[in-house]
C-alpha positions as CSV (number, residue, x, y, z in Angstrom):
1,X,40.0,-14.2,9.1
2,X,36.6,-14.6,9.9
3,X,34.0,-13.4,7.7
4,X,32.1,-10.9,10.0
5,X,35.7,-9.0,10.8
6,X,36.2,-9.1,6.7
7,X,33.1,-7.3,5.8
8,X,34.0,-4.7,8.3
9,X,36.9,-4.6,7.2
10,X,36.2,-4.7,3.1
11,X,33.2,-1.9,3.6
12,X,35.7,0.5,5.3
13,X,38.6,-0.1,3.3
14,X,36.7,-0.3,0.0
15,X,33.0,0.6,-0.5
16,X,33.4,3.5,1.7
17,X,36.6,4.5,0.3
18,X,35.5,4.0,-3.2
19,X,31.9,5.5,-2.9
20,X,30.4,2.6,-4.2
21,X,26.4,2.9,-3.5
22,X,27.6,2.2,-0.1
23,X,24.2,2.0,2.0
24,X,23.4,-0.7,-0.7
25,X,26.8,-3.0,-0.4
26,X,26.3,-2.0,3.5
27,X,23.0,-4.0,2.9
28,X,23.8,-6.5,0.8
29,X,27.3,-7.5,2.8
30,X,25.2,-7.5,6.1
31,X,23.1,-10.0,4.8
32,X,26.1,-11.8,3.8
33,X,27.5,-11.8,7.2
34,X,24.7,-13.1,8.5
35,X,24.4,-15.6,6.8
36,X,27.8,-17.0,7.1
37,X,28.6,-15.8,10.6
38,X,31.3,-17.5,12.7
39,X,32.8,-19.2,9.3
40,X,36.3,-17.7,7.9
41,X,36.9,-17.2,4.5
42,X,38.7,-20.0,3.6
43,X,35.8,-22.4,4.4
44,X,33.7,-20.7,2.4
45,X,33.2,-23.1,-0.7
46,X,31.6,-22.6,-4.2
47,X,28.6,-24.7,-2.8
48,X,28.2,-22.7,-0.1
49,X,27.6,-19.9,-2.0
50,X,25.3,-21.9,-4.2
51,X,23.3,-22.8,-1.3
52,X,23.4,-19.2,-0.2
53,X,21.4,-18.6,-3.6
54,X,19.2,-21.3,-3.4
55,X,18.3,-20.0,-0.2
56,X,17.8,-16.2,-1.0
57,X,15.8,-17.5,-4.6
58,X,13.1,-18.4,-1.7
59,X,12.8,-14.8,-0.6
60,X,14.1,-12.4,-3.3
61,X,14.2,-12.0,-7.6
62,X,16.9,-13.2,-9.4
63,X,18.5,-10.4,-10.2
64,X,19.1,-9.2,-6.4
65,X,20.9,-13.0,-5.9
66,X,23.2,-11.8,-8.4
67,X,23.7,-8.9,-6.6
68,X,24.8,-10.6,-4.1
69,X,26.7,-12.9,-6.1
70,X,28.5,-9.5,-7.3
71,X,29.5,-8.5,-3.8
72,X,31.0,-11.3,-2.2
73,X,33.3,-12.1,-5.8
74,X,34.1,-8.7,-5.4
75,X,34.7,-9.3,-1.5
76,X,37.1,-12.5,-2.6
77,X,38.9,-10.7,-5.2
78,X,39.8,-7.9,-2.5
79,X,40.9,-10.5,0.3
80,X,42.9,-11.6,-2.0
81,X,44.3,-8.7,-3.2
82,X,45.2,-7.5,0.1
83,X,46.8,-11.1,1.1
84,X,44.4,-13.2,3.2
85,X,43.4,-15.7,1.5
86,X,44.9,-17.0,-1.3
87,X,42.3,-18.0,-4.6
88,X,38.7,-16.9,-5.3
89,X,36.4,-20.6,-5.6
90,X,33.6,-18.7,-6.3
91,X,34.7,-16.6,-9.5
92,X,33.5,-20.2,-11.1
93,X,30.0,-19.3,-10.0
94,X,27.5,-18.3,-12.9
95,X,25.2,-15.4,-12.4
96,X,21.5,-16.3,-12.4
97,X,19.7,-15.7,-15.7
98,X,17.2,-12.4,-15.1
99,X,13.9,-11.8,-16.6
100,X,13.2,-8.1,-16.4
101,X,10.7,-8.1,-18.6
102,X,7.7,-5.7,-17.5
103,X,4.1,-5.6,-18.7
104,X,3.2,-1.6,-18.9
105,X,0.2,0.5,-20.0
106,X,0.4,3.4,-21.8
107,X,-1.2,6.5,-20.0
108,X,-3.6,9.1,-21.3
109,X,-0.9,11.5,-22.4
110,X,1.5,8.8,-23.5
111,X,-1.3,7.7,-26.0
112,X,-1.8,11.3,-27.3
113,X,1.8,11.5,-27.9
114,X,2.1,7.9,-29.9
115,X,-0.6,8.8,-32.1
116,X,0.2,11.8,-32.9
C-alpha cells in the first residue's frame, strides 16, 4: 500500500475515530506524506526515517521530530495491526534527546508574591 492511501486511511480509521488531537496528527501525517510520497510502506527503512529527521532537525526543534517520530511508529504499529505489512523497522528508532529548558523573568506581581 502506498503511503499516501495509508495516512488517509490511518487518520480516518484511527485519529478521527479515537479523537486524538486530530488537526495536529492531520498535520503532522501530512507532512509525512509528503515527504515520502509515491513510496509504500514496506520500503520505508529505519534510515529513511532517520534521514527524514535529519532533514526536519534543519527546520524544526527537537521535540516536534519526535513528534513525528511518535506518529509514523504509531502509523507502523496500526498497519500492522490491521495486516499490511508485516514488522515495524522503525520501533528501533530512538527519540531525540529534548532540551525544554526556558529562561523566564518574574513579573511585577510574581515578585510581590515570592517575597512575600
Amino acid at each position: 500500500m502506498a503511503f499516501e492511501d495509508f495516512s488517509e486511511k490511518y487518520l480516518d480509521a484511527y485519529v478521527r475515530v479515537e479523537n486524538k488531537s486530530v488537526s495536529t496528527q492531520t498535520c503532522l501525517i501530512k507532512n509525512l506524506a509528503r515527504h515520502f510520497q509515491n513510496r509504500y510502506l514496506h520500503q520505508i527503512s529505519a534510515l529513511d526515517i532517520r534521514e527524514y529527521m535529519a532533514a526536519r532537525l534543519d527546520k524544526v526543534s527537537p521535540s516536534s521530530v519526535n513528534r513525528s517520530l511518535a506518529a509514523i511508529k504509531c502509523m507502523f504499529n496500526r498497519a500492522i495491526e490491521w495486516g499490511i505489512v508485516s514488522n515495524n523497522q522503525i520501533r528501533v528508532i530512538k527519540r531525540l534527546a529534548e532540551n525544554n529548558e526556558r529562561c523566564r523573568w518574574l513579573n511585577e506581581e510574581e515578585q510581590n508574591r515570592l517575597l512575600s
